[in-house]
N, C-alpha and C positions, 0 to 999 in steps of 0.2 A: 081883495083879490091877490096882492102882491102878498101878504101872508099865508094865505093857502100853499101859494107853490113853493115858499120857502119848506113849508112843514113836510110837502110832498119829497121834496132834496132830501130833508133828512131821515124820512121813514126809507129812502131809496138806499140812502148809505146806510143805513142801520141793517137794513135787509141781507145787503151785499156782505157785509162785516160779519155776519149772523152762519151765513152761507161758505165761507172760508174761513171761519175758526174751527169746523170738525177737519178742513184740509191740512191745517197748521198742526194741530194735535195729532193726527194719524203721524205727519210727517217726522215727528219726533218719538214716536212709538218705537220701542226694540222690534228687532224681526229674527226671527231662528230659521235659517234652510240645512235642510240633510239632504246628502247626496252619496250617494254608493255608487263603486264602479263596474259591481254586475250584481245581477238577481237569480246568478243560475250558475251553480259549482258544484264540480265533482266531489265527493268524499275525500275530506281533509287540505280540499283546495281552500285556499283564502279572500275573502273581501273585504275589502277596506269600505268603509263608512263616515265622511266628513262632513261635521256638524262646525256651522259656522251661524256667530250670532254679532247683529249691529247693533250699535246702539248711542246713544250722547252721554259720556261719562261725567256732563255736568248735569246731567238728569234724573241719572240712577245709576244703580251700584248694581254689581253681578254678583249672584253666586250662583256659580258654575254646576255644571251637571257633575252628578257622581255615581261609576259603575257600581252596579252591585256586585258582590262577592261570586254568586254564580247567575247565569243566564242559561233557561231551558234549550238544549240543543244546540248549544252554542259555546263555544270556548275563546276566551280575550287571550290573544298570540300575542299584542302590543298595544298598550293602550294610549299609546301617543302622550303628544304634550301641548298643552292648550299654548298656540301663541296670539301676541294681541298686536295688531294695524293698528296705527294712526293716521289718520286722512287729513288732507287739507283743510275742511271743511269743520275740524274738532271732531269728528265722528269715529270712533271707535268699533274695530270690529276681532271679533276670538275667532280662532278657527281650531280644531284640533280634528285628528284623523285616526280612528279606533280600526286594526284591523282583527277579524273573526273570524273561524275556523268551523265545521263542522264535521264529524265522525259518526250521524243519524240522519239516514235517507230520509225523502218526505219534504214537506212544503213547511217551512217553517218562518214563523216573524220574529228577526229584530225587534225589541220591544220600544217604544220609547221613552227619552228621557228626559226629565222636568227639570228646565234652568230658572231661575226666579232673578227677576230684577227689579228693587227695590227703588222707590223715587224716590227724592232728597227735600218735595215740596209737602207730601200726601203720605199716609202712612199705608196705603194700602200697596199692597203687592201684586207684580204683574206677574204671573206666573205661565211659561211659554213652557211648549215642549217639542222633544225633535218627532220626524213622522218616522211610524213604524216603518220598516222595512221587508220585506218578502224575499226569501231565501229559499231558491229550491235546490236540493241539498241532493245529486244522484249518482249512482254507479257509473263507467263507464259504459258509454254504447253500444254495445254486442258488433261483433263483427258479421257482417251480413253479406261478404262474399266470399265466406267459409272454403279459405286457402289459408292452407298450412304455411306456417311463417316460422323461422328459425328464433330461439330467443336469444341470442346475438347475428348482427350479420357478419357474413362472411367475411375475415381476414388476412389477407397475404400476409404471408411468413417470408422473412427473409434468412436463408438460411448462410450465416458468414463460412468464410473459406479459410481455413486456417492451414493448406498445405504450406505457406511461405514461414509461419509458425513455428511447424515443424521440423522445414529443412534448417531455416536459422537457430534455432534449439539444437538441430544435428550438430549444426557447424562448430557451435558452441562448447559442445558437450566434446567432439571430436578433440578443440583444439583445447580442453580443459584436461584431457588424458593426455595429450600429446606431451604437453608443459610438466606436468607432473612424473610422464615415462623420462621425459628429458633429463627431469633434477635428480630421478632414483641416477639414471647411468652416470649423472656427473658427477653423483657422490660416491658411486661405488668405484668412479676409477680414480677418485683422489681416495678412497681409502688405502690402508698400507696391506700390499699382497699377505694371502695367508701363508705364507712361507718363511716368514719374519715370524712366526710365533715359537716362541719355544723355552722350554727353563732353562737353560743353558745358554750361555756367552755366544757371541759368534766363533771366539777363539778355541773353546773348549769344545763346541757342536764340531769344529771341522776337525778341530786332534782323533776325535771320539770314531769319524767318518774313514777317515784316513783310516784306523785301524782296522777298521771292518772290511777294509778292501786285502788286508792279508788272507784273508778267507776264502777268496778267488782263486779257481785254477786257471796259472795261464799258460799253459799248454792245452787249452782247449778253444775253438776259435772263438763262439758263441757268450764263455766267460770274458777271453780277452777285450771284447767290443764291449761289454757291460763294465768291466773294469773300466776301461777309457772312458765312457761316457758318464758311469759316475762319478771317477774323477776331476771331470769339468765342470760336472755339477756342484761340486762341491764345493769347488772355489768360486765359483758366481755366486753361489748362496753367501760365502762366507762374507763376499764385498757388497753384495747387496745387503747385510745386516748393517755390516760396518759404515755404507753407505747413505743407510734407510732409502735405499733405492731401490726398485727389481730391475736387476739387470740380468736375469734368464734370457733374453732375448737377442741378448749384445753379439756379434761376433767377435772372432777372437782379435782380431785387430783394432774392432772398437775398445776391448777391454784395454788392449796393451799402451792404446794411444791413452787412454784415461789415466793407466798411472806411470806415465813417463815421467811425470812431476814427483811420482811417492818415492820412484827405485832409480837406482844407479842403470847404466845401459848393460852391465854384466848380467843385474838382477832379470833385466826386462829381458834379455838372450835367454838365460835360463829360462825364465815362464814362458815365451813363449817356442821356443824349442817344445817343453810339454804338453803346452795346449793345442800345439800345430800335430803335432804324433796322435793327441784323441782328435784333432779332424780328421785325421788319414784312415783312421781305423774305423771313425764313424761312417763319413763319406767316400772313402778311396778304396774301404776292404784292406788297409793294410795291416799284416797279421806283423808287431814288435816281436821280439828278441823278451826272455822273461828280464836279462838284466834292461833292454831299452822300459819296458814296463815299469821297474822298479826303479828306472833315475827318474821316471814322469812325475810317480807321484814324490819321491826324496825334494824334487825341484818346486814343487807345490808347495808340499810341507815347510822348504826353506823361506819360501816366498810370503809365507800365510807367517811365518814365525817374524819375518822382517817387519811387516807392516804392524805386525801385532809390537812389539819392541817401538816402534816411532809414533804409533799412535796410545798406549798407555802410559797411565800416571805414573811418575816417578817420585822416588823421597829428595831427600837433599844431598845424598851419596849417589845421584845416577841412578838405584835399583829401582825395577818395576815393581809396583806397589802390589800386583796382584800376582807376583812372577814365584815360584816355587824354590824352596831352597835346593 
């Protein structure tokens, strides 16, 4: 009796042990899942496709899926890159993520693709594959509340203000002529007057001038005042050469004060005794005497001949170098 139940124990575990070796075996079996993230795109929209495989890489060895060169209806944008988990457990698992494109309306499948993993105890091969996938591949949806829609929307323009621009630009431009009229007139009054020009000496220009006033009649009143007045002129020219100055402008007392330094006080009595008779005549209308006429300019002449004597060169005898025999 007590041998019966023993044998019954162990047909019971044998049973049991019989009944959880196909649970043990499944457990260790690879597994391949695909999953896409839609089943339904537009013309040239894209889907991604992640195939991910587990498995005990003390069990068996991968080899991995491989695209083919072309897929019907279907174009590989990116074909991922397979990477591999490690689990606590020693379990192993690939994942990669293929995304696909299509440019052919219509209901079309992803096809699927065969990974083989090879055991390390058994020579036969497991050969798994991913599931097809279903791709409907379509136009946009017709607009069905047939309003007219702009193909851009509307944009406010801002349109800048450049009056401040402008005026500052004026302002600019105003005081870029201003600066430039400035430096012509600065440089035209430090130029030397054009009265200074001439082939002739200063001393020889006024002998030359002087003579030409014998040409004058002065018995006539209208000659007399042209007399006088271009004999003034003549000797402001001649010291404004000799000066490199213009002194056209000078009156007769600024002249005389200038060269109280050149002449004796007889000198400076006779010049301006002269010059004072052409103011008379010029501004007072007074009509000279033909001899007062004739000592005006004799007194000029003397006066132009003094300075000319103190201001040229001499030899080593005294004589002016440029003086006539």
């Amino acid at each position: 009796m007590e041998l019966i139940k023993i044998n019954i124990r162990r047909y019971c575990l044998l049973l049991i042990a019989y009944c959880l070796f196909p649970i043990a075996s499944f457990s260790q079996s690879p597994s391949v899942q695909t999953i896409a993230d839609k089943n339904n795109i537009l013309i040239g929209e894209q889907v991604k496709v992640t195939v991910k495989a587990s498995f005990r890489p003390g069990v068996f060895t991968v080899h991995w899926l491989t695209l083919p060169d072309s897929i019907p209806h279907f174009e590989v944008v990116d074909p991922g890159k397979a990477d591999t988990t490690t689990y606590k457990d020693d379990s192993k698992a690939i994942e990669q993520t293929i995304t696909f494109t299509s440019f052919d309306s219509g209901k079309w499948t992803i096809p699927a693709f065969q990974i083989n993993f090879d055991p390390l105890v058994d020579d036969t091969t497991l050969n798994l594959t991913t599931d097809p996938v279903p791709v409907n591949v379509m136009y946009s949806p017709p607009d069905s509340t047939n309003e007219l829609r702009d193909i851009k929307p509307v944009m406010d323009v801002t349109i800048p203000d450049y009056t401040w621009y402008y005026v500052a630009g004026g302002i600019l431009l105003l005081c870029i002529i201003g600066y430039f009229t400035w430096r012509y007139l600065k440089n035209k009054k430090q130029k030397p007057a054009a009265v200074f020009a001439s082939k002739l000496s200063p001393y020889d220009e006024a002998m030359q001038e002087l003579k030409k006033l014998d040409q004058y009649n002065l018995q006539d009143a209208a000659e007399i005042k042209a007399y006088h007045s271009r004999l003034s002129e003549i000797f402001k020219r001649y010291i404004s050469r000799k000066e490199n100055k213009d002194l056209d402008g000078r009156t007769t007392s600024e002249l005389l004060i200038q060269m109280k330094d050149d002449l004796s006080k007889e000198n400076i009595s006779a010049l301006a005794t002269a010059l004072r008779c052409s103011d008379a005549v010029k501004f007072a209308k007074y009509l000279p005497t033909m001899i007062e006429s004739a000592e005006s300019k004799d007194k000029i002449k003397e006066t132009i001949n003094l300075i000319e004597q103190k201001t040229r060169p001499t030899d080593s005898s005294g004589r002016a170098l440029n003086s006539k025999p």
